[in-house]
Backbone as a printed PyTorch tensor [residue, N CA C, xyz], in Angstrom:
tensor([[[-18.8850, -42.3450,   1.4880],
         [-19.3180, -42.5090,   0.1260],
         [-19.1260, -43.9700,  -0.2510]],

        [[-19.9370, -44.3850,  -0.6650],
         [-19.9150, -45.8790,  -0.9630],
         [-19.3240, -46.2530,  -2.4460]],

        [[-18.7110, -47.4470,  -2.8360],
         [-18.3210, -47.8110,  -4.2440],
         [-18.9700, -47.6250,  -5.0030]],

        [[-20.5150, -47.3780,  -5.3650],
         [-21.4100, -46.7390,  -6.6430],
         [-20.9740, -45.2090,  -6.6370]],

        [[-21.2610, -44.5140,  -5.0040],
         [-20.7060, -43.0940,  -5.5390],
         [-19.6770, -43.3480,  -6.2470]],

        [[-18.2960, -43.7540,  -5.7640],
         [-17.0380, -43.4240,  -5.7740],
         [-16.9710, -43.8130,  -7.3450]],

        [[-17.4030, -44.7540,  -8.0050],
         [-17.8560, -45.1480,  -9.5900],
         [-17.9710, -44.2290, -10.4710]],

        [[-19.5960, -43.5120,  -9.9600],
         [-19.9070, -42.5770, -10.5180],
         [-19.7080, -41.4540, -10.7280]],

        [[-18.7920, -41.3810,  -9.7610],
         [-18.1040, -39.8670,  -9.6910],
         [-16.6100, -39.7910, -10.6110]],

        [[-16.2650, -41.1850, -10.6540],
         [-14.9430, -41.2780, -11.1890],
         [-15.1340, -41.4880, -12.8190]],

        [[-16.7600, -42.0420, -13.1140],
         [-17.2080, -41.8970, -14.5600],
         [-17.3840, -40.5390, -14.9680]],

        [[-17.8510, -39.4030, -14.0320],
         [-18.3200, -38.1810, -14.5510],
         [-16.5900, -37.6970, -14.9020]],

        [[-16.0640, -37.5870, -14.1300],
         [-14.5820, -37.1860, -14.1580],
         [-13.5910, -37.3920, -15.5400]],

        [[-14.0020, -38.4470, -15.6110],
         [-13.4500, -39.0360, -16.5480],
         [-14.1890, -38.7400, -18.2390]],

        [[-15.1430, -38.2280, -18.0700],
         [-16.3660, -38.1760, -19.3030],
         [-15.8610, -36.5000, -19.5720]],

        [[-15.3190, -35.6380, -18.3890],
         [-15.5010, -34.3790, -18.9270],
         [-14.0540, -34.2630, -19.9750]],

        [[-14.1560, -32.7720, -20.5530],
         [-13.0230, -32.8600, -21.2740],
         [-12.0160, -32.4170, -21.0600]],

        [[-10.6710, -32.9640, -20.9620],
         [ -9.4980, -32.5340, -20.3740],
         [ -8.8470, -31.6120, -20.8240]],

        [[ -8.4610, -30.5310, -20.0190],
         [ -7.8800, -28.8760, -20.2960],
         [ -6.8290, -29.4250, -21.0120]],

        [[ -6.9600, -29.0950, -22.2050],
         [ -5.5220, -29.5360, -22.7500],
         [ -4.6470, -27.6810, -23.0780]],

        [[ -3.5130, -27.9540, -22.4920],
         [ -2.5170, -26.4870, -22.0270],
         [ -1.9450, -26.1380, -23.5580]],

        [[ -2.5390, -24.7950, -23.4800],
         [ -1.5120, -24.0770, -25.1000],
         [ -0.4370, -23.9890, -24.7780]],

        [[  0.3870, -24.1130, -25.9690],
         [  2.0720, -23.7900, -25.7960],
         [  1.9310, -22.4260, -26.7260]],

        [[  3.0420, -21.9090, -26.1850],
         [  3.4960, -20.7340, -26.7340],
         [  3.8500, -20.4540, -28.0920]],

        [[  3.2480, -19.8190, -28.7160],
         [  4.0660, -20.2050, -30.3630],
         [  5.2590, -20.1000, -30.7980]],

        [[  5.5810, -20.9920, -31.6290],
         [  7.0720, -21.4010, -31.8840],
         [  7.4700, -20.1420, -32.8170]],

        [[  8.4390, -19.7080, -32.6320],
         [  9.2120, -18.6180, -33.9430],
         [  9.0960, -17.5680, -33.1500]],

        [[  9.0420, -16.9570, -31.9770],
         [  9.0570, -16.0340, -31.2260],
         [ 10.1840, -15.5590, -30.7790]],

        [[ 10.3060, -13.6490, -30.5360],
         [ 11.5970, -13.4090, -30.0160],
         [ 11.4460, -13.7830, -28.6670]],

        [[ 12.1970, -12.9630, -27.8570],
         [ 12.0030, -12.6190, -26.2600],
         [ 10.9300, -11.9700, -25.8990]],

        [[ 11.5290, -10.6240, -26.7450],
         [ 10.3720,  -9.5210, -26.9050],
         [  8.9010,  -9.2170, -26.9650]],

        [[  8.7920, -10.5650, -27.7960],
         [  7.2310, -10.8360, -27.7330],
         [  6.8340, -11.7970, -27.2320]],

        [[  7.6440, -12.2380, -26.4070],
         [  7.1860, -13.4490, -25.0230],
         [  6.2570, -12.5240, -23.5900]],

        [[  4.8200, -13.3230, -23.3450],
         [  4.0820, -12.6390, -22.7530],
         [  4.7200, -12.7640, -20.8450]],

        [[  4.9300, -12.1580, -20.5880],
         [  5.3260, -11.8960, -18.8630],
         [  5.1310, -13.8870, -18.3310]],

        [[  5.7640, -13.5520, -17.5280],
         [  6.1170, -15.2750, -16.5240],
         [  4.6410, -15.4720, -15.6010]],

        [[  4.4340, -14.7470, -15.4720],
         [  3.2200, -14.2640, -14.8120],
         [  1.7070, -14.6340, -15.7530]],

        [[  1.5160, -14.7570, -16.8380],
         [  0.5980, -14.9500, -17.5290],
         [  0.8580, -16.7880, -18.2490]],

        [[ -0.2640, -17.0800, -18.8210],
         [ -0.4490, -18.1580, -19.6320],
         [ -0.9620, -17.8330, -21.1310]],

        [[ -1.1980, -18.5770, -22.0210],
         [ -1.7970, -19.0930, -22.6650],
         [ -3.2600, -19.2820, -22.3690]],

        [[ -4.9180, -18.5130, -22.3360],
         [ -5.3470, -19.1660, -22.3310],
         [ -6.5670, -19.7500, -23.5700]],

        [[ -6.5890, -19.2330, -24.4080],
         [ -7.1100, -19.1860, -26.0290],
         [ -6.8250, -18.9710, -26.9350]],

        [[ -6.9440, -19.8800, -27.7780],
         [ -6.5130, -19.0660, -29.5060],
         [ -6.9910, -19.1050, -29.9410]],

        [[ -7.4720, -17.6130, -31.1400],
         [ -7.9480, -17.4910, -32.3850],
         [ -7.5120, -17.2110, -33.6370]],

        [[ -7.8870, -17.3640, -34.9760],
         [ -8.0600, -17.5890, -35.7400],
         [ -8.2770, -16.2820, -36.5830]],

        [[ -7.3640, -15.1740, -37.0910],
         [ -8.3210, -14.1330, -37.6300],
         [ -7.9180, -14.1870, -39.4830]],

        [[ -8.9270, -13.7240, -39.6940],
         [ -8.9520, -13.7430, -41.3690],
         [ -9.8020, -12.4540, -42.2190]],

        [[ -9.1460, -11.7740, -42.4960],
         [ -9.6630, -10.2840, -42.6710],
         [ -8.8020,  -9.7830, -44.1620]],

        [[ -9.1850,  -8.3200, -43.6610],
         [ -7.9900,  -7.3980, -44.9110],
         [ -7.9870,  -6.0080, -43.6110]],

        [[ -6.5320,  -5.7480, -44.1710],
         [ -6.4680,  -4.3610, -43.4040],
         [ -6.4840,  -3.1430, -44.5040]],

        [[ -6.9120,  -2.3020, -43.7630],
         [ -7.4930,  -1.0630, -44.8900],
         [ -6.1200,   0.0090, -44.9490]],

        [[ -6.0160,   0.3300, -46.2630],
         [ -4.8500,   1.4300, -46.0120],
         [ -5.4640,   2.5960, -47.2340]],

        [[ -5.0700,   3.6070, -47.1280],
         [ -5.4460,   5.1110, -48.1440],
         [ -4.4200,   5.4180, -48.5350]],

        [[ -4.1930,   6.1210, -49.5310],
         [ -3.5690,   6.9200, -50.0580],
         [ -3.5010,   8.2000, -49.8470]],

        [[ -2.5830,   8.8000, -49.0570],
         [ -1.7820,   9.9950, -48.6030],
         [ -0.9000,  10.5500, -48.6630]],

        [[ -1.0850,  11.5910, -48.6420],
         [ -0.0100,  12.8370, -49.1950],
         [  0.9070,  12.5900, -47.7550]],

        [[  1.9830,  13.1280, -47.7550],
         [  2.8530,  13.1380, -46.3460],
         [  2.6770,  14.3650, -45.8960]],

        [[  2.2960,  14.8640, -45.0050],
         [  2.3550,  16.1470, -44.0630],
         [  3.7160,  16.8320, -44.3390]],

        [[  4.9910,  16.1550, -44.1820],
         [  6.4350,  16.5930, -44.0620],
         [  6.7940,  16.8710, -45.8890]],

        [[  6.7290,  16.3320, -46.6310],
         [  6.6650,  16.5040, -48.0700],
         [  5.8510,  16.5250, -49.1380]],

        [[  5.1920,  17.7220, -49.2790],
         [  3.9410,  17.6440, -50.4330],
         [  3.7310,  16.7250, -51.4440]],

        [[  5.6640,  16.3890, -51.7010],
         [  5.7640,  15.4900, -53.1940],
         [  5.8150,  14.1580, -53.0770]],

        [[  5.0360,  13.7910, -51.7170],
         [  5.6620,  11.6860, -51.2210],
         [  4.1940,  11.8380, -50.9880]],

        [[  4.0630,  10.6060, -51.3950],
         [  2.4450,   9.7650, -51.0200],
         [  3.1240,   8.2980, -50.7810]],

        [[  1.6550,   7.9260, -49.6510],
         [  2.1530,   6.5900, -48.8700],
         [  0.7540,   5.7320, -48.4470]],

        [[  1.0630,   5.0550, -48.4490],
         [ -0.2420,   3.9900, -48.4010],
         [  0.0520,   4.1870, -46.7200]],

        [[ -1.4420,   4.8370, -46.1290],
         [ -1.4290,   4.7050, -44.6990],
         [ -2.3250,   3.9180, -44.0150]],

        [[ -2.2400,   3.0400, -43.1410],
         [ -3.1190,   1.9850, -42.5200],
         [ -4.3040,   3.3280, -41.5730]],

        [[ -5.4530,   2.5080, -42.1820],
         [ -6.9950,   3.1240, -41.5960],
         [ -7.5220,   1.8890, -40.3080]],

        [[ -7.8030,   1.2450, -40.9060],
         [ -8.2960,  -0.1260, -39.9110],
         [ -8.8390,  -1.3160, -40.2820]],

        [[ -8.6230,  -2.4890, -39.5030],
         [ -8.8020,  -3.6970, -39.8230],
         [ -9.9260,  -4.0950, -40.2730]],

        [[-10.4530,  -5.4140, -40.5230],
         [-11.6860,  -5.5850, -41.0080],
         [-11.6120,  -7.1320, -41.2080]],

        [[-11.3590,  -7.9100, -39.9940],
         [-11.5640,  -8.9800, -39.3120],
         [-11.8330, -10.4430, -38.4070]],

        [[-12.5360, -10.6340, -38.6460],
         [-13.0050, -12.0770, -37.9910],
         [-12.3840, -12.7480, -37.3950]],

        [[-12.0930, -13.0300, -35.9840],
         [-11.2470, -14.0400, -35.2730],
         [-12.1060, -15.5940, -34.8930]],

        [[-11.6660, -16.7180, -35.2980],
         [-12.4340, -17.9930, -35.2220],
         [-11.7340, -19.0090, -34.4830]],

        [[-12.7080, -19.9210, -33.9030],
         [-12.2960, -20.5140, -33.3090],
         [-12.4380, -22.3020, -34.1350]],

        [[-12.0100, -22.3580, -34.8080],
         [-12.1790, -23.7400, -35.4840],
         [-12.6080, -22.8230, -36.9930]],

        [[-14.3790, -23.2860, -37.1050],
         [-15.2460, -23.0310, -38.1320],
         [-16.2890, -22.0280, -37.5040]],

        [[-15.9290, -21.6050, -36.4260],
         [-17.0600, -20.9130, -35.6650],
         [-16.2760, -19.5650, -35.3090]],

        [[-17.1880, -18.3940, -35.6740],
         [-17.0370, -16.9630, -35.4730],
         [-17.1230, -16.6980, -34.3950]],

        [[-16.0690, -16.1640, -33.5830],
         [-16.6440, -15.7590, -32.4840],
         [-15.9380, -14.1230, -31.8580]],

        [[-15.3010, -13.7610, -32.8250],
         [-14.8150, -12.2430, -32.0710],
         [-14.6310, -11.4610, -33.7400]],

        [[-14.7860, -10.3060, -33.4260],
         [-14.6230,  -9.0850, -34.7970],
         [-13.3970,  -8.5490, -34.0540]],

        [[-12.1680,  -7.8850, -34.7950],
         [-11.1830,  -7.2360, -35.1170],
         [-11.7110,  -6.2850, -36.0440]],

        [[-12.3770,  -4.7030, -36.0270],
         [-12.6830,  -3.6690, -36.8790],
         [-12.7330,  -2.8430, -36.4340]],

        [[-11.8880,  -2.1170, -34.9850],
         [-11.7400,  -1.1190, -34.5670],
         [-10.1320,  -1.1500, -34.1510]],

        [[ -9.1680,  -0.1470, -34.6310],
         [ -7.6000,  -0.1830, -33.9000],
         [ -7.4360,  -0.8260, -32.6570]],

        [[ -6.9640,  -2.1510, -32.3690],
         [ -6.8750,  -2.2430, -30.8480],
         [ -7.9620,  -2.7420, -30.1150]],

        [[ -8.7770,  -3.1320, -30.5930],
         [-10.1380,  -3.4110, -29.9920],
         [-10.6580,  -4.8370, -30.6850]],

        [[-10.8070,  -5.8510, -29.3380],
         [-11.1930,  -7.3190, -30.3590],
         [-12.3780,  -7.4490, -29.9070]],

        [[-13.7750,  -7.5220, -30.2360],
         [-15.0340,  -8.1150, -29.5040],
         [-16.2500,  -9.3340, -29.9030]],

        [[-16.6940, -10.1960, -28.6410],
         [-17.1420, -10.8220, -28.7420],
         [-17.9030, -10.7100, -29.4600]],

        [[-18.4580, -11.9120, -30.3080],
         [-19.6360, -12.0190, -30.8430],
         [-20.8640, -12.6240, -30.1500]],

        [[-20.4750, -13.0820, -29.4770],
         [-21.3760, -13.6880, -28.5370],
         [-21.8150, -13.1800, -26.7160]],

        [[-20.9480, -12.4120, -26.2660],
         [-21.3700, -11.7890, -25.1590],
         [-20.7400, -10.6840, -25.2220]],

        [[-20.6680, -10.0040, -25.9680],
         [-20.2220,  -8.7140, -26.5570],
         [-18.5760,  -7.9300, -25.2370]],

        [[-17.8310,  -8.6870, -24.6340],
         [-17.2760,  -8.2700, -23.9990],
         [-15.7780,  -7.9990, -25.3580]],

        [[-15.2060,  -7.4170, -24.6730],
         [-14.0370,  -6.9740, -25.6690],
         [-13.0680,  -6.6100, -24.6980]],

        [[-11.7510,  -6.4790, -25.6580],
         [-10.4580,  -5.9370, -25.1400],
         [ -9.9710,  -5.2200, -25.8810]],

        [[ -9.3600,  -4.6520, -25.2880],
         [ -8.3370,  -3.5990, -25.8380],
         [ -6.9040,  -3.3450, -25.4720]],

        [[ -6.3040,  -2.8820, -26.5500],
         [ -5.0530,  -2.9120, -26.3380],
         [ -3.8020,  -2.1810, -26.9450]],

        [[ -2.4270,  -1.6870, -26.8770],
         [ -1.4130,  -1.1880, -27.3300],
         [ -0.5990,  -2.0830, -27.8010]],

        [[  0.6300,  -1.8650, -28.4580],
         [  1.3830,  -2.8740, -29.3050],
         [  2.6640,  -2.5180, -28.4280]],

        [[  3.5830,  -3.2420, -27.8830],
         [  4.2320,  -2.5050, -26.9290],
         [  5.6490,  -3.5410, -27.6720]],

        [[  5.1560,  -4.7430, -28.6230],
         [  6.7720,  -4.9160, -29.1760],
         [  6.5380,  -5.8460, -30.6580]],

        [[  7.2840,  -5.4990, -31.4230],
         [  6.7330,  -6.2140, -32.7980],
         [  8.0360,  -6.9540, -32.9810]],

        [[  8.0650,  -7.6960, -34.3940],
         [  8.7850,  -9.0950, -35.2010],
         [  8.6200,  -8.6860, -35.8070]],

        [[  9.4800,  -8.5230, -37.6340],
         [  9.4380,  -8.5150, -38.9760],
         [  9.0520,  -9.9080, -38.9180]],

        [[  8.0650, -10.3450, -40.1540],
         [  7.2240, -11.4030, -40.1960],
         [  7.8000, -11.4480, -41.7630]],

        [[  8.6610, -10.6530, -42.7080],
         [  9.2150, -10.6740, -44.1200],
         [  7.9610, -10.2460, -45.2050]],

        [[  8.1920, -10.3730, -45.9300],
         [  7.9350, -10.0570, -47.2900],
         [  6.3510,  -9.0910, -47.2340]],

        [[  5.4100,  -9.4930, -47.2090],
         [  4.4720,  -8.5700, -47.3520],
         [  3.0920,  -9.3340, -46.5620]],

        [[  3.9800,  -9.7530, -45.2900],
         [  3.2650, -10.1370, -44.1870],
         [  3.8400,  -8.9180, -42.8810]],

        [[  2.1190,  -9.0480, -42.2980],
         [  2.2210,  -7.8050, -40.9500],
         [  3.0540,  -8.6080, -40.0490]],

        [[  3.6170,  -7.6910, -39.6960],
         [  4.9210,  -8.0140, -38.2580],
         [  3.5810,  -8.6550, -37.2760]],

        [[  4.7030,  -9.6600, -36.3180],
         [  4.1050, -10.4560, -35.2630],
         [  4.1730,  -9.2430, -34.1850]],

        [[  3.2340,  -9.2070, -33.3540],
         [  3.2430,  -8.3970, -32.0820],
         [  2.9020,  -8.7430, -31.0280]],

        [[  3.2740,  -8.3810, -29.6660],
         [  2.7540,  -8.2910, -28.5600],
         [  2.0160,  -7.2340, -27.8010]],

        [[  1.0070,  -7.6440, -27.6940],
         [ -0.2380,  -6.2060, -27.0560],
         [ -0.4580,  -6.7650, -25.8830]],

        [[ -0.8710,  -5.1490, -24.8550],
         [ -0.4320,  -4.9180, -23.7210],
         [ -1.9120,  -5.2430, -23.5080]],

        [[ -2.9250,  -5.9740, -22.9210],
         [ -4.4430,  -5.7240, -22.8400],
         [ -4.9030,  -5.1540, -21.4750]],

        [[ -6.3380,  -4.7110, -21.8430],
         [ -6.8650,  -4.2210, -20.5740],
         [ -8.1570,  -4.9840, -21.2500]],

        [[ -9.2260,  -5.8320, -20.3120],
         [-10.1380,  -6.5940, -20.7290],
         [-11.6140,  -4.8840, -20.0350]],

        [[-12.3410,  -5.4590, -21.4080],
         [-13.2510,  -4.6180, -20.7430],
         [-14.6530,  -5.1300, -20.3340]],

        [[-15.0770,  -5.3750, -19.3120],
         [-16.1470,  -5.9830, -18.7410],
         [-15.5580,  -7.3140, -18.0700]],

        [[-16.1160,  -7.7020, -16.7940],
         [-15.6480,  -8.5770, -15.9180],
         [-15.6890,  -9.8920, -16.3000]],

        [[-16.8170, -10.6410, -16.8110],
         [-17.1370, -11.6830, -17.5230],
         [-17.2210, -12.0050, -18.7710]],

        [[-16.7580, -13.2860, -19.2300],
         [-17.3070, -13.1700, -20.7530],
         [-16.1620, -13.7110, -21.7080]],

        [[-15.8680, -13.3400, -22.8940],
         [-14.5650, -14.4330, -23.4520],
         [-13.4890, -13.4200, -22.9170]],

        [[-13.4060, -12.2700, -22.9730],
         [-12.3780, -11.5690, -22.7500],
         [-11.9560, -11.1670, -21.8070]],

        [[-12.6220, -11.6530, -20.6070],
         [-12.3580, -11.2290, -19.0840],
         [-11.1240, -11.5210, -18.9340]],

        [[-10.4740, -10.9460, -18.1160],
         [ -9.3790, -11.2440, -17.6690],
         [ -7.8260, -11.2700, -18.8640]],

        [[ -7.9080, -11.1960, -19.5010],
         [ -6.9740, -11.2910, -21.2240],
         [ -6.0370, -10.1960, -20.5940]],

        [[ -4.7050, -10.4930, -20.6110],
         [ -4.0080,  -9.5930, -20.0160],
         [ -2.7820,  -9.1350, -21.0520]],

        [[ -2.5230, -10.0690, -22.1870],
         [ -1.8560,  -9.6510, -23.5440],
         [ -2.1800, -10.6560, -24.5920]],

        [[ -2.1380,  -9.7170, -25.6960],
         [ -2.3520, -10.7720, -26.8580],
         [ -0.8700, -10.8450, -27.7900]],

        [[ -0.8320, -12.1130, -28.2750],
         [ -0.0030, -11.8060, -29.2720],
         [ -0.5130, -12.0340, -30.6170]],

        [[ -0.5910, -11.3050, -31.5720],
         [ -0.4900, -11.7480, -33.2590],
         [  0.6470, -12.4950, -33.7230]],

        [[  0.4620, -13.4590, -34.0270],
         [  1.4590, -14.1620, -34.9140],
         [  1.4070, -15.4100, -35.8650]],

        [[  2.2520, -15.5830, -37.1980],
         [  1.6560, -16.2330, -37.7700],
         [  1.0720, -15.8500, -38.9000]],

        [[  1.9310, -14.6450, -38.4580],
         [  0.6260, -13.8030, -39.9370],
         [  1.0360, -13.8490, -41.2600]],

        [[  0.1840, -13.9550, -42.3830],
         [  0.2490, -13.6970, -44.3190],
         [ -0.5700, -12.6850, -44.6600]],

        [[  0.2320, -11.8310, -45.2590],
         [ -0.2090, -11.2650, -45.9240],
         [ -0.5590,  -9.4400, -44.8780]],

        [[ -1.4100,  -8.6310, -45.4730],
         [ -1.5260,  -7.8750, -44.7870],
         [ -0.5760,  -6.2360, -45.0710]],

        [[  0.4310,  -6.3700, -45.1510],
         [  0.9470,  -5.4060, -45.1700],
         [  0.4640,  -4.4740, -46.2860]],

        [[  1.1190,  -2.9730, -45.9470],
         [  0.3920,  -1.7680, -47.1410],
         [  1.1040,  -2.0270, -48.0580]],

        [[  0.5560,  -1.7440, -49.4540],
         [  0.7830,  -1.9300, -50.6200],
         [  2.2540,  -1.3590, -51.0120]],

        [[  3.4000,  -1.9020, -51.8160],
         [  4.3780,  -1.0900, -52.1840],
         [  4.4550,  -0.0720, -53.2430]],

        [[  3.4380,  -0.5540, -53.6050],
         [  3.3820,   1.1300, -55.1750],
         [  2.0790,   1.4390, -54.7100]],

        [[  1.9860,   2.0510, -56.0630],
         [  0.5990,   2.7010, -56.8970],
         [ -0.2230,   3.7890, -55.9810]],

        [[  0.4250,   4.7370, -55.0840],
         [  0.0450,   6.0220, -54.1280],
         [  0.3670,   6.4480, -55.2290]],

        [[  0.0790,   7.5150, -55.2750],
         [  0.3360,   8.8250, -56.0720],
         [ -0.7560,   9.8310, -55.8300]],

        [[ -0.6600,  11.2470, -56.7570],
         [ -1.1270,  12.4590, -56.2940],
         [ -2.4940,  11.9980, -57.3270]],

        [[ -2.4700,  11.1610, -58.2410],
         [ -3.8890,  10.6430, -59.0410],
         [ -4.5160,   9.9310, -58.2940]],

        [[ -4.2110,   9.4010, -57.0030],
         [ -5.3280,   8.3630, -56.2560],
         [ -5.3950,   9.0160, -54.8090]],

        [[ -5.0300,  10.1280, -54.2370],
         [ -4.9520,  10.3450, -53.0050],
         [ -6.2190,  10.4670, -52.5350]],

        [[ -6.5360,   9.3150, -51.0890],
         [ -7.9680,   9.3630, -50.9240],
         [ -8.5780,   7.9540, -50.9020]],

        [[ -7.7920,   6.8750, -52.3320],
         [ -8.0000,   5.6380, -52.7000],
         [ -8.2240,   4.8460, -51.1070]],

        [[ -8.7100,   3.8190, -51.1090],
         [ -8.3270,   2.6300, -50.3110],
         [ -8.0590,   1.5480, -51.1740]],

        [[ -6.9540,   0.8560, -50.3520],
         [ -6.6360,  -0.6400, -50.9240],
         [ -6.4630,  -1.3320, -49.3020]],

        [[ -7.7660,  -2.6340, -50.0120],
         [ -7.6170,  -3.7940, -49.0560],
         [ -6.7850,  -4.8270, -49.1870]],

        [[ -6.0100,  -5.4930, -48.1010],
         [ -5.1370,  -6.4610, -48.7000],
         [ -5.3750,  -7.2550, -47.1280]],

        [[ -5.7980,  -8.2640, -48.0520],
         [ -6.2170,  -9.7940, -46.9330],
         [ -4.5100,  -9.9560, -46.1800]],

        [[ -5.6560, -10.8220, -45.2700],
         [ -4.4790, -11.4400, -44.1090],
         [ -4.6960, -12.0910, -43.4950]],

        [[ -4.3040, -13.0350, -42.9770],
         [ -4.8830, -14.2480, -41.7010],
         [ -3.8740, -13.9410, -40.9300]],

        [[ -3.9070, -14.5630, -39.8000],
         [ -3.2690, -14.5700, -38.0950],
         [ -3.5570, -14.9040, -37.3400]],

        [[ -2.4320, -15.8360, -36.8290],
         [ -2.8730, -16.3490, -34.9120],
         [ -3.0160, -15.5280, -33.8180]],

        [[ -3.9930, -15.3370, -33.0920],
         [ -3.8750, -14.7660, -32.0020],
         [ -3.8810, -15.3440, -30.7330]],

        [[ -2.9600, -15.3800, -30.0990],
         [ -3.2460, -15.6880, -28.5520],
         [ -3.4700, -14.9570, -27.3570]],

        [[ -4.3160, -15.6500, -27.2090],
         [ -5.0310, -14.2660, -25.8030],
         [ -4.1380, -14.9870, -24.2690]],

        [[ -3.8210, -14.4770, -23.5720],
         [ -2.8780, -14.4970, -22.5800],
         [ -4.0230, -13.8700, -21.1010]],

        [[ -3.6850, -14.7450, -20.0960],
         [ -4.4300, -14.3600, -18.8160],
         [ -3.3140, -14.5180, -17.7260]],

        [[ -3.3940, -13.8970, -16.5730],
         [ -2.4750, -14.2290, -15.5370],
         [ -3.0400, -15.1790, -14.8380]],

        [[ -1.9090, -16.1590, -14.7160],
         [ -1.8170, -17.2950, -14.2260],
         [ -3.1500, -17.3380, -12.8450]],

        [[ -3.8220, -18.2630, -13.1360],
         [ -5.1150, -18.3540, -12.0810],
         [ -6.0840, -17.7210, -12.1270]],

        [[ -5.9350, -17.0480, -13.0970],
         [ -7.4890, -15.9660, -13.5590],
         [ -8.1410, -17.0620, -14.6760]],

        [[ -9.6080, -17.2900, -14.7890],
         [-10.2890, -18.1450, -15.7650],
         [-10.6290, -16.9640, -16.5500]]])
């Protein structure tokens, strides 16, 4: 290879954009530290409301409780949409429709009337795509969100109340999987 290749190759190199490595988010237990075995390899951005009803308790006719139904969304990447959160457990592309899914296998009190931080166990569904390979997510970071502290009762059973929330999510891959 002669000094123009070796130039030009060291201009292209240099022009692309450098993987810059996520760190783990700060304020984390153990618990919700993702396996040694995995990375960091995306984060999003979600900004939604989670849905909760008003219900009677199965165990006591005379207790009503604001019970979580399901999320309602948007995970971003900057200013740009690119995954829905509106099914339990289920995040999917907007753009190549691949998705993941997942269980909550360890949570954080996050305080006051913010949803606990969690760690989810993923299974990616479809081989290619943003979610290939995603092997846990964590939520964290989160405002807001949690079910309402009053106003259930046997006059609203049935109600929904939405209550916004934003959150970081990091999607997690094992080490050497793109």
């Amino acid at each position: 290879m002669g000094n123009r290749s070796l130039f030009l190759a060291a201009a292209a190199l240099a022009a692309m954009p450098a993987a810059a490595a996520i760190a783990e988010p700060d304020g984390i237990s153990a618990s919700l530290r993702a396996p040694a075995s995995e990375a960091p390899a995306f984060v999003l951005n979600g900004n939604g409301v989670y849905i909760y009803q008003c219900r009677q308790a199965v165990s006591d006719p005379n207790t009503y409780a604001w019970a979580f139904v399901v999320p309602d969304a948007t995970l971003y990447e900057g200013t740009r949409s690119v995954a829905r959160h509106a099914t339990i457990g289920l995040y999917e592309s907007l753009s190549d429709r691949t998705s993941v899914s997942g269980v909550v296998r360890s949570s954080q009190p996050a305080g006051g009337t913010n949803l606990p931080w969690v760690l989810i166990r993923a299974q990616p569904i479809g081989e290619s795509g943003l979610f290939a390979n995603v092997s846990s997510i964590q939520r964290v970071h989160t405002t807001g969100g949690a079910a309402p502290s009053g106003g259930c009762g046997a006059d609203n059973v049935g109600e929904e109340a939405r209550v916004a929330y934003q959150a970081e999510y990091y999607f997690y891959k094992r080490a050497g999987a793109s």
